[in-house]
PDB file of N, CA, C and O in Angstrom, chain B, residues numbered from 101:
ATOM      1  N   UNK B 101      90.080  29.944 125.921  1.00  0.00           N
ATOM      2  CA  UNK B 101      91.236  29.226 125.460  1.00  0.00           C
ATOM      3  C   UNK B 101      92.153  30.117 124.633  1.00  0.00           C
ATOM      4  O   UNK B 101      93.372  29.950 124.613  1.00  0.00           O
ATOM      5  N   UNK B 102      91.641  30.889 124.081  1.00  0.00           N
ATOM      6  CA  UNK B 102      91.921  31.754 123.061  1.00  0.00           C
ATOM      7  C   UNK B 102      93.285  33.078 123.888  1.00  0.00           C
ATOM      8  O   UNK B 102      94.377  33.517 123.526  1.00  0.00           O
ATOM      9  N   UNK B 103      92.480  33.252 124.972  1.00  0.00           N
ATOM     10  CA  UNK B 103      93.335  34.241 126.148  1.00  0.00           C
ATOM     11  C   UNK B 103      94.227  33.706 126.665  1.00  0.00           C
ATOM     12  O   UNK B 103      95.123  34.495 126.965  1.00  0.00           O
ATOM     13  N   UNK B 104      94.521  32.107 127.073  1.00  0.00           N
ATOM     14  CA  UNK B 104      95.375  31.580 127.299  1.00  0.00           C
ATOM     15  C   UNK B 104      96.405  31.338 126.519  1.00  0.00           C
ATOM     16  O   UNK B 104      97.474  31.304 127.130  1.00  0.00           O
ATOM     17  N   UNK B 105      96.483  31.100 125.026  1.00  0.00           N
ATOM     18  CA  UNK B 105      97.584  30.584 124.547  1.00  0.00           C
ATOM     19  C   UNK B 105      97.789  32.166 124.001  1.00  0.00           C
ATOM     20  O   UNK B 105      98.852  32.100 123.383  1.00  0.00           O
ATOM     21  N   UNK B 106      97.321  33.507 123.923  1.00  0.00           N
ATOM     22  CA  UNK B 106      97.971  34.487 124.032  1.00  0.00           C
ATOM     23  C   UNK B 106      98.739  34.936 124.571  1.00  0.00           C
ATOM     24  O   UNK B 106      99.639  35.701 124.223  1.00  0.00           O
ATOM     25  N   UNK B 107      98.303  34.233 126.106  1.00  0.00           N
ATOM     26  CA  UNK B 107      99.190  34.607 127.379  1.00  0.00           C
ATOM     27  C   UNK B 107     100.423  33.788 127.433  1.00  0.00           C
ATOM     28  O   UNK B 107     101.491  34.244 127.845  1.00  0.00           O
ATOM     29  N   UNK B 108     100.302  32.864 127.113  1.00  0.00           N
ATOM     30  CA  UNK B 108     101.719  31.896 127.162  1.00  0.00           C
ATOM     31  C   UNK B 108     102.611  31.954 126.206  1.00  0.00           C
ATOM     32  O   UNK B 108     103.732  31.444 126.175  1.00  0.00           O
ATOM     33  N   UNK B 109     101.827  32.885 125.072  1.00  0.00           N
ATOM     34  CA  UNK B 109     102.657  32.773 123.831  1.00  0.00           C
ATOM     35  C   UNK B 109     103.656  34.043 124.210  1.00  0.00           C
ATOM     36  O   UNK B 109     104.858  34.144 123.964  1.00  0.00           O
ATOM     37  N   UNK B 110     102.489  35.290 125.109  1.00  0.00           N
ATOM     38  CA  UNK B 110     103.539  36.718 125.271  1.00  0.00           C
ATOM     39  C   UNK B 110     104.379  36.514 126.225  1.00  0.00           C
ATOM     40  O   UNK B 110     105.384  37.198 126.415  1.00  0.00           O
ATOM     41  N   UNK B 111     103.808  34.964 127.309  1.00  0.00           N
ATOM     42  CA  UNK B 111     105.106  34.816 128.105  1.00  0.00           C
ATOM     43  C   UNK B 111     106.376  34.325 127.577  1.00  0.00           C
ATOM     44  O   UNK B 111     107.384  34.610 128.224  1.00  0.00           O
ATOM     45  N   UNK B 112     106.482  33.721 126.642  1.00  0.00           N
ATOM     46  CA  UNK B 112     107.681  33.195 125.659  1.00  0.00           C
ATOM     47  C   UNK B 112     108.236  34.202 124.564  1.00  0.00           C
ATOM     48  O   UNK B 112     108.916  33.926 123.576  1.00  0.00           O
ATOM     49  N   UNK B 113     107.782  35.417 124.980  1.00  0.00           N
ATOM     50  CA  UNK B 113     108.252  36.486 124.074  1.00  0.00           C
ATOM     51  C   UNK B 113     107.764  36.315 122.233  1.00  0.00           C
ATOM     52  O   UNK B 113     108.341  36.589 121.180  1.00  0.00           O
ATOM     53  N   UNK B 114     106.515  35.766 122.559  1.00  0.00           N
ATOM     54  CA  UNK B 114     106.523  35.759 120.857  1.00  0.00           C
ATOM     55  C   UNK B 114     104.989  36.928 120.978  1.00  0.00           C
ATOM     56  O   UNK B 114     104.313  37.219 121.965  1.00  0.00           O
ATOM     57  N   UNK B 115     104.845  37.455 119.253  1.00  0.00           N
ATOM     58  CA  UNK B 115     103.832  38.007 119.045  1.00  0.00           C
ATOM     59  C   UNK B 115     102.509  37.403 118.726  1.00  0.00           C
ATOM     60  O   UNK B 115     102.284  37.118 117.550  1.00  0.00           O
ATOM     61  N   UNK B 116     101.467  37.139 119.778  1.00  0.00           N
ATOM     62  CA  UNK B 116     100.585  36.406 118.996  1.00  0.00           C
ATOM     63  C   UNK B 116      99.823  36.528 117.992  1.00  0.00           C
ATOM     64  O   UNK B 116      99.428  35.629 117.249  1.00  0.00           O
ATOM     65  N   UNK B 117      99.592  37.669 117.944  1.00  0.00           N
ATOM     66  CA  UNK B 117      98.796  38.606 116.390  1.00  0.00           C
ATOM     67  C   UNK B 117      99.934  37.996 115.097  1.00  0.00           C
ATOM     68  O   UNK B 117      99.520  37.330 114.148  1.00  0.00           O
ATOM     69  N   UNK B 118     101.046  38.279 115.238  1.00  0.00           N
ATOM     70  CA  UNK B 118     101.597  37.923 114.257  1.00  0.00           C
ATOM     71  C   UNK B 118     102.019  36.663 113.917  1.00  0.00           C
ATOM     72  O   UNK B 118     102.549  36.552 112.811  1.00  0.00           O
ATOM     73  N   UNK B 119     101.907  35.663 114.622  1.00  0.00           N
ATOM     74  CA  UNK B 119     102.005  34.406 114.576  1.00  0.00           C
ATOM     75  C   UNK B 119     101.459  33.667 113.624  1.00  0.00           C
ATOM     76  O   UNK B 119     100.392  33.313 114.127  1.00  0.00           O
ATOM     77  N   UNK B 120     101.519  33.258 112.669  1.00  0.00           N
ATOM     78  CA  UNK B 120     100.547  32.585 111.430  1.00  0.00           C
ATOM     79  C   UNK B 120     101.506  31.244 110.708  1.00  0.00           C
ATOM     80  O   UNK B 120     102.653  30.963 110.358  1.00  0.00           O
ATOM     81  N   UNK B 121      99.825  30.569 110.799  1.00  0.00           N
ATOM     82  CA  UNK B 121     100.795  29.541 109.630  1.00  0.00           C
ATOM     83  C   UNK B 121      99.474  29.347 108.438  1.00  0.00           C
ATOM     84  O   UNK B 121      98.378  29.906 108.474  1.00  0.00           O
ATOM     85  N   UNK B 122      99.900  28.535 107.575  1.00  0.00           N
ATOM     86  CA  UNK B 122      99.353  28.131 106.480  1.00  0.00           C
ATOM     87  C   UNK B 122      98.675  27.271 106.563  1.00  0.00           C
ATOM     88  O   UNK B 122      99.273  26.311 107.050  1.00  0.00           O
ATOM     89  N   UNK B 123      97.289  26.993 106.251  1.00  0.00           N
ATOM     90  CA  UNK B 123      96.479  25.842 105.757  1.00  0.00           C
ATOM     91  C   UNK B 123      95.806  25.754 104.769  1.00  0.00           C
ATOM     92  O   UNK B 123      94.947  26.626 104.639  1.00  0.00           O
ATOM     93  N   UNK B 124      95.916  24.680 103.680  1.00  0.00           N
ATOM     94  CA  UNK B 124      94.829  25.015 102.780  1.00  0.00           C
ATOM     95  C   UNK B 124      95.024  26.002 101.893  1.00  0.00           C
ATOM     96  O   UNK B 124      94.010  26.187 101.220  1.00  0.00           O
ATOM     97  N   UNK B 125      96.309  27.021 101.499  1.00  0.00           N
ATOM     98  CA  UNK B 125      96.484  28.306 101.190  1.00  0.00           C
ATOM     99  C   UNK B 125      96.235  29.464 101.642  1.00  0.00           C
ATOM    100  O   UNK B 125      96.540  30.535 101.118  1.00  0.00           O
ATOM    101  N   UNK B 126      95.442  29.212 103.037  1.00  0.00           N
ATOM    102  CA  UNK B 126      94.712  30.640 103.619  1.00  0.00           C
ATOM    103  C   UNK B 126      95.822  30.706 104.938  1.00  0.00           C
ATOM    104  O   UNK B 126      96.320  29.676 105.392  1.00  0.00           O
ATOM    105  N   UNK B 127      96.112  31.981 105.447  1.00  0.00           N
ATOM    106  CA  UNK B 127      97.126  31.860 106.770  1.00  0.00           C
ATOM    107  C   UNK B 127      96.062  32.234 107.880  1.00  0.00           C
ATOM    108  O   UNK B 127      95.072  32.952 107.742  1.00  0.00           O
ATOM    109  N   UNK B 128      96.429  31.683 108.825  1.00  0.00           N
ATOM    110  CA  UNK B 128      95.482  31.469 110.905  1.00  0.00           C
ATOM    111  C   UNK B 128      96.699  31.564 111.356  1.00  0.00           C
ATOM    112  O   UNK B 128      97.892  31.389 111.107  1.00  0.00           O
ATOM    113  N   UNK B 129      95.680  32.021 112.366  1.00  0.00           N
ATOM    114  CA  UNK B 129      96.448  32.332 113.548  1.00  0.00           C
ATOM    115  C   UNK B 129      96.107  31.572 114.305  1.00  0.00           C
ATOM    116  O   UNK B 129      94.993  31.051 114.270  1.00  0.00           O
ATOM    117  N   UNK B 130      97.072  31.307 115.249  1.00  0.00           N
ATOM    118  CA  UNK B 130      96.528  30.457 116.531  1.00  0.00           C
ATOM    119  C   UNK B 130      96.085  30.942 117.181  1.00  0.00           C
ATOM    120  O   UNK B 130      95.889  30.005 117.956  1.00  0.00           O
ATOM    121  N   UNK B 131      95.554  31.970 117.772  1.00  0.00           N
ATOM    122  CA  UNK B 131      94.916  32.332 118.480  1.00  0.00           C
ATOM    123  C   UNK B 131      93.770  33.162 117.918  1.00  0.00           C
ATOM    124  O   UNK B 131      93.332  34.057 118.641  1.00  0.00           O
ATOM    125  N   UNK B 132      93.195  32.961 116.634  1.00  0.00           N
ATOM    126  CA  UNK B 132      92.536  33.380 115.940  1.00  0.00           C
ATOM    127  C   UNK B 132      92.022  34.985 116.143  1.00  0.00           C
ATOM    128  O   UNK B 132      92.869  35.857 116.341  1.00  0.00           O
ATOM    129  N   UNK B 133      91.126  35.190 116.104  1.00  0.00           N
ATOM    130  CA  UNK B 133      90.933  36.619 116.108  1.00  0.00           C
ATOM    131  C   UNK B 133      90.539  37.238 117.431  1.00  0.00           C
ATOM    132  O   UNK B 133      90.383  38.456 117.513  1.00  0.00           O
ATOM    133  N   UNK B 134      90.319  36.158 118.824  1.00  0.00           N
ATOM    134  CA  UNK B 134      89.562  36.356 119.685  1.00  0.00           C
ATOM    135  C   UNK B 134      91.094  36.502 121.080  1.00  0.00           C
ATOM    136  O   UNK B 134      91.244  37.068 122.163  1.00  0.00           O
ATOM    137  N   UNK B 135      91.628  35.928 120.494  1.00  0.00           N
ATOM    138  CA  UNK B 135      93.097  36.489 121.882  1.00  0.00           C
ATOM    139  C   UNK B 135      93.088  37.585 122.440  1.00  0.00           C
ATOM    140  O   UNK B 135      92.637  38.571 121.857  1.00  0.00           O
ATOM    141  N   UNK B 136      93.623  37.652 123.786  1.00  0.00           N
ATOM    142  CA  UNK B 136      93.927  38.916 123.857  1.00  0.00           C
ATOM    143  C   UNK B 136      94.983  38.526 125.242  1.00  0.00           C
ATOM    144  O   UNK B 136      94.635  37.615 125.993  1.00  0.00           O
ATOM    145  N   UNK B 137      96.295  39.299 125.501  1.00  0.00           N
ATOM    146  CA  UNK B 137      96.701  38.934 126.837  1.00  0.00           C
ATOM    147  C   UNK B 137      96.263  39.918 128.190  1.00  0.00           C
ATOM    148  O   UNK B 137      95.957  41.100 128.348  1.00  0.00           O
ATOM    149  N   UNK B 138      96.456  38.447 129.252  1.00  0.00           N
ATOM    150  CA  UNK B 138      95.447  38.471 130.484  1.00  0.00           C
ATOM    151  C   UNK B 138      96.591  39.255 131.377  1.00  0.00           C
ATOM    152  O   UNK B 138      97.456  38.546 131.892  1.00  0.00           O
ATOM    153  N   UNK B 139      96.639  40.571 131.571  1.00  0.00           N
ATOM    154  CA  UNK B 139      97.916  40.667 132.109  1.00  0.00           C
ATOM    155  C   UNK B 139      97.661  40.830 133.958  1.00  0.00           C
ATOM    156  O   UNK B 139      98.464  41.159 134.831  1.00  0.00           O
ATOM    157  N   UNK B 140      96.228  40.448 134.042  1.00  0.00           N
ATOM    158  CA  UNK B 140      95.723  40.835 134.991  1.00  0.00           C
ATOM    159  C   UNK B 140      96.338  39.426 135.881  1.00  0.00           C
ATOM    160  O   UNK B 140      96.415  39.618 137.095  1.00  0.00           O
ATOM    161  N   UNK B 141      96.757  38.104 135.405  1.00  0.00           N
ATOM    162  CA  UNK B 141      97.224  37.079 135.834  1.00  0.00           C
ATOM    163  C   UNK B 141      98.923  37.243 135.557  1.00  0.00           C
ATOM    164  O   UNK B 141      99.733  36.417 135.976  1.00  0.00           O
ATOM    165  N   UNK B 142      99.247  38.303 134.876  1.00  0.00           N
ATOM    166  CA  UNK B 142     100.780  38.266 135.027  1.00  0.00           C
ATOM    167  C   UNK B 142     101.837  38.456 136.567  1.00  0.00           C
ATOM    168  O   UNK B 142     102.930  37.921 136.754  1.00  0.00           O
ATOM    169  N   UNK B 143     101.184  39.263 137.391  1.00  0.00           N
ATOM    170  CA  UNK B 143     101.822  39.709 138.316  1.00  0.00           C
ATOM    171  C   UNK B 143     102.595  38.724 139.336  1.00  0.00           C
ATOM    172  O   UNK B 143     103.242  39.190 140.274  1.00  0.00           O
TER     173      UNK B 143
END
């Protein structure tokens, strides 16, 4: 799940590593630490 919303996020031109929001005072990522994009499904 984690590879997917990486992939959709780099298809919308955003950075997913840098993507963060706030909870609680601590910042996440949505795609937590385990993303990575699938570029092998880009073509």
């Amino acid at each position: 799940m984690h590879d997917l919303h990486s992939t959709m996020l780099h298809l919308m031109g955003m950075d997913h590593e840098r993507l963060t929001y706030r909870f609680s005072g601590r910042d996440f990522r949505l795609t937590d630490v385990h993303g990575r994009v699938v570029t092998e499904i880009l073509t």
